[in-house]
C-alpha positions in Angstrom: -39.8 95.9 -49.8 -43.3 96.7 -50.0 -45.8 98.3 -47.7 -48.5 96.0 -45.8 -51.0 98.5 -47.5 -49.2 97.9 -51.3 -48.7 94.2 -50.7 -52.9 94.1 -49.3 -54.2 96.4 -52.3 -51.7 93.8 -55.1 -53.4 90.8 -53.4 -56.7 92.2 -53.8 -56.3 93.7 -57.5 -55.0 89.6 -58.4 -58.1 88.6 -56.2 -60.6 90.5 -58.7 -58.4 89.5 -61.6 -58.9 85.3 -60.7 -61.9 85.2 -62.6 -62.2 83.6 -66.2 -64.8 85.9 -67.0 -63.1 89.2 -66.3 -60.0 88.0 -67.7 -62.2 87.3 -70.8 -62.7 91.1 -70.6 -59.3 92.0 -70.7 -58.1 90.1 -73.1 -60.6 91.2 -75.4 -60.4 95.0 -74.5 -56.4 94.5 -75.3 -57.9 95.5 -78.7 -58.9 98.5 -78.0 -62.7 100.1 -76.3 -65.8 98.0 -77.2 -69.3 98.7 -76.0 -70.9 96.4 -73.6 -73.2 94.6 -76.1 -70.1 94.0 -78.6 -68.4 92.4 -75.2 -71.4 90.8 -74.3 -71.9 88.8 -77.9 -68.3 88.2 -78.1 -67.8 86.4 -74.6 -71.0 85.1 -74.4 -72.3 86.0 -71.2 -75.6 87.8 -70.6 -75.3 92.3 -70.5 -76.7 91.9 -66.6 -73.7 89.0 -65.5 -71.4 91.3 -68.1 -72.1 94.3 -66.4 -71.5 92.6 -62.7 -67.8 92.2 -64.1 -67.3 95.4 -65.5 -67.7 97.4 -62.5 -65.8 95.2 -60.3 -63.1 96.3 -62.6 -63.9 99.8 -63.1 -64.5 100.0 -59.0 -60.5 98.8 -58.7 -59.4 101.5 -61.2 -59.1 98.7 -63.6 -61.1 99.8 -66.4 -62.7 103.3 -67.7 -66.1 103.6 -68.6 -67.3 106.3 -71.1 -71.4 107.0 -71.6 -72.4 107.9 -76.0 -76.0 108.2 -75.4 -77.6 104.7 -74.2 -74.4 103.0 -74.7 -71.6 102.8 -72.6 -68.1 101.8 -73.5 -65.2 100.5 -71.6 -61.3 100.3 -72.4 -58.5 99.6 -70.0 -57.2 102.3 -67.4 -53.4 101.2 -68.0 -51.6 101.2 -71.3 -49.4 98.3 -69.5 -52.1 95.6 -69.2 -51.9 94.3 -72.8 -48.1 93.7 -71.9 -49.1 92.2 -68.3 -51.7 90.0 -70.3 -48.9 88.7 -72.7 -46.6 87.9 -69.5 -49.1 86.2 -67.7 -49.9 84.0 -70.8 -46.0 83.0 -71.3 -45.7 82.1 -67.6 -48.9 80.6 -66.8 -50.6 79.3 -70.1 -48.5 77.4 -71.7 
């Protein structure tokens, strides 16, 4: 059985994950890193509401972030997302 602590740091993680906009994100980086202005042309959203998004998730460990001169670039922190991403389409998007 899990911990209060695991169970309260889950239920926060799928908290930060309930939004469309950061699940846009993931999705998209399931491809692989992409700048901030590739992700913000892609999803649509503005680099200053983007950026709001992208470190909520690179706060909760979600994402890494990785500075080239001006630009910065994020991927995803776990190698099991894309697969988690998949799952959560099967069960939930049909």
């Amino acid at each position: 059985m899990l911990s209060d602590k695991k169970v309260l740091k889950g239920a926060r993680c799928l908290r930060v994950l309930g939004h469309p906009v950061r699940i846009q994100i993931l999705e998209f980086l399931t491809q692989g890193e992409q700048s901030v202005g590739v992700l913000a042309q892609e999803l649509g959203v503005s680099q200053s509401n983007l950026s709001q998004h992208l470190a909520i998730l690179r706060d909760k460990g979600i994402l890494f972030d990785r500075r080239a001169g001006h630009q910065v670039f994020y991927r995803l922190a776990d190698s099991r997302i894309p697969e988690f991403f998949s799952m959560m389409k099967e069960i939930f998007c049909r």
